[in-house]
Structure formats: C-alpha cells, structure tokens
Backbone bond lengths (Angstrom), bond angles and torsions (degrees), N, CA, C in turn:
res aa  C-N    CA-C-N  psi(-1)  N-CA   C-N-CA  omega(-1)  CA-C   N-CA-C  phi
1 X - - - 1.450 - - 1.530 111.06 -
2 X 1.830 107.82 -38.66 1.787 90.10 177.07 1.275 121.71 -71.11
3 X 1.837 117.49 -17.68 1.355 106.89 179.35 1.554 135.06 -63.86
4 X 2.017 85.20 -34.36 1.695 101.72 166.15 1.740 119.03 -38.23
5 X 1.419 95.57 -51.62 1.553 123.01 -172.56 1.465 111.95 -54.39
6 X 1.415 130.66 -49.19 1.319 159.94 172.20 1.314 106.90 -51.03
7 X 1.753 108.37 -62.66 1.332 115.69 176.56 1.419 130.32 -60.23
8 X 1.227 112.42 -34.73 2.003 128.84 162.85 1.498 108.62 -68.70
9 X 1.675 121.89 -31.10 0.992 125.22 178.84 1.483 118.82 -55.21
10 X 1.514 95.39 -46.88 1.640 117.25 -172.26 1.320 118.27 -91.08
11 X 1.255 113.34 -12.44 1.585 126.05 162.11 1.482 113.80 -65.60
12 X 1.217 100.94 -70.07 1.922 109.29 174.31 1.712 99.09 -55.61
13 X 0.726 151.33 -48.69 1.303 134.18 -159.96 1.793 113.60 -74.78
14 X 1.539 95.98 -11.03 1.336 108.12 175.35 1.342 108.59 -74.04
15 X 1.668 136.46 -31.82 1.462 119.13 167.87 1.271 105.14 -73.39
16 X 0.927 155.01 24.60 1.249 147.14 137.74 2.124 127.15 -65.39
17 X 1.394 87.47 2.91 1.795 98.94 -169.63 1.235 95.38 -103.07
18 X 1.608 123.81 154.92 1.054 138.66 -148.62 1.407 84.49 -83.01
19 X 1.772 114.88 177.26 1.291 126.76 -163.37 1.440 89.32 -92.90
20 X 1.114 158.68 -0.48 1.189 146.47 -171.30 1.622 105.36 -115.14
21 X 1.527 127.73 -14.07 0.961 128.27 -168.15 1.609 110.26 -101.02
22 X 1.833 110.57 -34.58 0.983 120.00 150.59 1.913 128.65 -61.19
23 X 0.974 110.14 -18.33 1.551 127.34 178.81 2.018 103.90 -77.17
24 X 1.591 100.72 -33.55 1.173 105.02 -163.05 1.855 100.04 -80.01
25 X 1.356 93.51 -51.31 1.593 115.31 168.99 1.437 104.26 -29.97
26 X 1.533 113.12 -59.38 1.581 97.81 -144.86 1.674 83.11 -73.17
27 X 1.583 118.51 -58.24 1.619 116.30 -174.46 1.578 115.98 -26.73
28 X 1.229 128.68 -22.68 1.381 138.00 -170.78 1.366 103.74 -91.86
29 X 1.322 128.50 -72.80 1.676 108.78 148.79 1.159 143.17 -42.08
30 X 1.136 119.78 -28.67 1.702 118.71 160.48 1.624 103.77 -63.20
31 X 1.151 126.73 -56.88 1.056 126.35 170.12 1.599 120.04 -29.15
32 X 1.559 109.57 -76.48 1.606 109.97 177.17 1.216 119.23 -76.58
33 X 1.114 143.54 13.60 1.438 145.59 103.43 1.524 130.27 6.89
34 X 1.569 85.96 -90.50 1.751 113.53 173.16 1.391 91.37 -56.49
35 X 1.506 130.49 -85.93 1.594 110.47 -156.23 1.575 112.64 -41.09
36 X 1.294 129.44 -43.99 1.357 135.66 168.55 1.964 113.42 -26.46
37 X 1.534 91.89 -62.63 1.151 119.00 -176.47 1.871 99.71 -49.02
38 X 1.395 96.42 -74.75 1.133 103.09 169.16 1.562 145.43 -5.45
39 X 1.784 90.70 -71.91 1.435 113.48 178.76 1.627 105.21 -80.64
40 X 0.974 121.07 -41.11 1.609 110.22 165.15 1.528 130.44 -34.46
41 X 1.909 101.59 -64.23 1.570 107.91 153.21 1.249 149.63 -17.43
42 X 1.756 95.82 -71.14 2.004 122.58 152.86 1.377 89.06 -38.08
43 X 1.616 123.60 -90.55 1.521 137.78 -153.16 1.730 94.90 -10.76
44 X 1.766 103.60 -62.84 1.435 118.66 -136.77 2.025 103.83 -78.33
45 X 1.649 92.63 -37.59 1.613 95.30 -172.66 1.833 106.89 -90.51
46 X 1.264 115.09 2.47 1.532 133.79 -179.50 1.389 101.52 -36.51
47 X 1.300 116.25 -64.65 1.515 131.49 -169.38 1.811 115.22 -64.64
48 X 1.305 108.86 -9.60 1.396 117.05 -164.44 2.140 98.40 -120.14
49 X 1.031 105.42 -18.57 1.354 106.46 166.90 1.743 127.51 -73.03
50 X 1.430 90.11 150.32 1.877 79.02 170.53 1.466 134.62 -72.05
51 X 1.068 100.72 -8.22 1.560 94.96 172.73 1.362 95.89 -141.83
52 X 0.948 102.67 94.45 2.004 110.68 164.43 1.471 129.27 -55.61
53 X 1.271 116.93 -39.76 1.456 122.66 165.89 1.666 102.29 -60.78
54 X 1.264 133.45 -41.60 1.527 107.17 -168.72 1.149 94.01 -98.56
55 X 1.440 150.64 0.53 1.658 139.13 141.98 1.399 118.62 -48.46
56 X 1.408 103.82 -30.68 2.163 102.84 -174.33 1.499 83.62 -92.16
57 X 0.978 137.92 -31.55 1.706 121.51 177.96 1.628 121.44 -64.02
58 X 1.221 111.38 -32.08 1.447 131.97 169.49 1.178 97.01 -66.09
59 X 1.531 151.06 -75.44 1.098 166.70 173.50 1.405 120.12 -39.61
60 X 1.811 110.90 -23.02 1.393 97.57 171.44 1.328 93.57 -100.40
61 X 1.502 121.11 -36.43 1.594 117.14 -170.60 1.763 107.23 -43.68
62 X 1.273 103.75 -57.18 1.624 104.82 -178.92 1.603 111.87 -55.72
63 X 1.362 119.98 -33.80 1.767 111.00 172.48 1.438 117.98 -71.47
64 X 1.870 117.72 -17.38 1.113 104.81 171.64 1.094 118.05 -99.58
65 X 1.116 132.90 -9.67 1.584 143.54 176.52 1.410 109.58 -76.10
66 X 1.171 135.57 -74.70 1.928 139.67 144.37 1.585 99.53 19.40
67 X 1.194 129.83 -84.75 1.538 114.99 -169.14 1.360 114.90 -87.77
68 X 0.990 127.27 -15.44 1.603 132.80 153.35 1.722 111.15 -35.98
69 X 1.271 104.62 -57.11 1.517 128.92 -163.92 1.982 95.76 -77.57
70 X 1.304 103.30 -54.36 1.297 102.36 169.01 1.815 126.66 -39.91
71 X 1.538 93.10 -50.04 1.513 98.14 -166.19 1.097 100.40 -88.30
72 X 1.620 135.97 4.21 1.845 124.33 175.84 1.349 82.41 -87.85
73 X 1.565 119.74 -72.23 1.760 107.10 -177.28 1.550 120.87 -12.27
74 X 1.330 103.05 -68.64 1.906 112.99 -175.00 1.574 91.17 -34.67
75 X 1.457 110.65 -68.43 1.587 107.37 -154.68 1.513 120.64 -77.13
76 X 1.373 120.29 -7.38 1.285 131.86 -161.58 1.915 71.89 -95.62
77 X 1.477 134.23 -42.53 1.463 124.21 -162.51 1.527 104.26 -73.21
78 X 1.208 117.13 -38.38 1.124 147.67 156.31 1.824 113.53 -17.60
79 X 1.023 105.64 -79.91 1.469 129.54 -167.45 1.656 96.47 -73.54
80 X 1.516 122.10 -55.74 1.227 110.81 168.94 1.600 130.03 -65.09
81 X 0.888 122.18 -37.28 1.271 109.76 166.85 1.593 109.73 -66.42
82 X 1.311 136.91 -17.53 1.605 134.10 167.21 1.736 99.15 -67.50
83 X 1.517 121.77 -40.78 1.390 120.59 -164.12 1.683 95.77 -70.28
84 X 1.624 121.11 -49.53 1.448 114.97 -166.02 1.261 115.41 -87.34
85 X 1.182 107.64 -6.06 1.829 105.97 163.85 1.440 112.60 -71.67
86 X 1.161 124.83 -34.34 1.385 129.75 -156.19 1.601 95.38 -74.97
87 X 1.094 99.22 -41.44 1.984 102.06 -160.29 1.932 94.67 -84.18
88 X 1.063 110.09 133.43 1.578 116.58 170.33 1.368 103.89 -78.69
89 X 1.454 100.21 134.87 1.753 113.34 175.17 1.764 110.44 -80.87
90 X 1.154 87.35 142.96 1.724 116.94 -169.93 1.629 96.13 -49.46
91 X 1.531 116.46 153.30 0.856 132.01 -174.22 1.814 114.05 -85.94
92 X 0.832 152.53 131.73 1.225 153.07 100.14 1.182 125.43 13.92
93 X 1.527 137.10 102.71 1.564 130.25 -160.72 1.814 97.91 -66.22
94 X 1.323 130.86 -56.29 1.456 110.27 160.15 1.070 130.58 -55.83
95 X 1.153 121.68 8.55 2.099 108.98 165.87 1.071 116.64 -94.62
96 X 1.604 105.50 99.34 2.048 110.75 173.85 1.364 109.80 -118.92
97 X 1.828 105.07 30.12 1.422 92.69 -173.39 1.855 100.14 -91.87
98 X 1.267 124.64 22.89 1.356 114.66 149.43 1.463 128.02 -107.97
99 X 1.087 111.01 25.51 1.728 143.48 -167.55 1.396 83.64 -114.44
100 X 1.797 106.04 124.17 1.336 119.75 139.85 1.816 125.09 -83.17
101 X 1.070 94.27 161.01 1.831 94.56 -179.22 1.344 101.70 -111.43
C-alpha cells in the first residue's frame, strides 16, 4: 500500500516539470513502447522468417535497448527541467509589476 502511495506521489509531482521536460518524457515513452511493440512482433513472426537466428537477435536487441532508451529520456527530462528552471523567463513588455514608480 505505501508503494501505491509513493507511486501517485511521484506521478503528481511530475506536473510540476517544465513543459519541455514533460514533452521530452512523454516522447521517451512513446518511444519504449514501439520498441516493446516491436520486439513482440519479431518474437511472434520469428518462426516464419528466413533466418530465425537474426529475428531473435532483433528481438532481443529491441528488449535490451527499451529501458536503456527509457532511462536516458528520464535523465535527459531530468537535467532539462534543472537547466530551464535555473534561467528566469523573459519578461512580457506589460510586466512592470516588479518596477517601482
């Protein structure tokens, strides 16, 4: 039950990441998805191809590559949202409400 808890915890705190980091996120799951997708496919038509040994190689390459690819995403989302927090966003020609008169 606390992991459930942890896991909703760490979900919601994820809209809190900049729009580009979340943009990067979702592309990184769409991404390991498809290889998923992928290697399942190979898995299934493996036996019906001409060379079956380099179909299960395709098929493992894509299962080991999938969370590889996953976990640079995390950190590449990671690191950018640390890079665009740091820098203050440009002003707005009407914003003088940090202007005294």
């Amino acid at each position: 039950m606390k992991t459930i808890k942890k896991i909703i915890h760490t979900l919601k705190q994820l809209k809190s990441l900049h729009k580009y980091s979340r943009d990067i996120l979702h592309g990184t799951i769409q991404f390991t998805v498809v290889l998923y997708l992928f290697a399942g496919v190979i898995y299934l038509i493996s036996p019906y191809t001409n060379n079956y040994l380099l179909s299960v190689r395709y098929y493992q390459g894509a299962l080991e590559i999938a969370p590889v690819v996953f976990a640079g995403g995390v950190v590449s989302a990671l690191l950018c949202d640390l890079i665009l927090r740091k820098t203050k966003p440009k002003q707005k020609p009407g914003d003088d409400k940090d202007k005294k008169d």
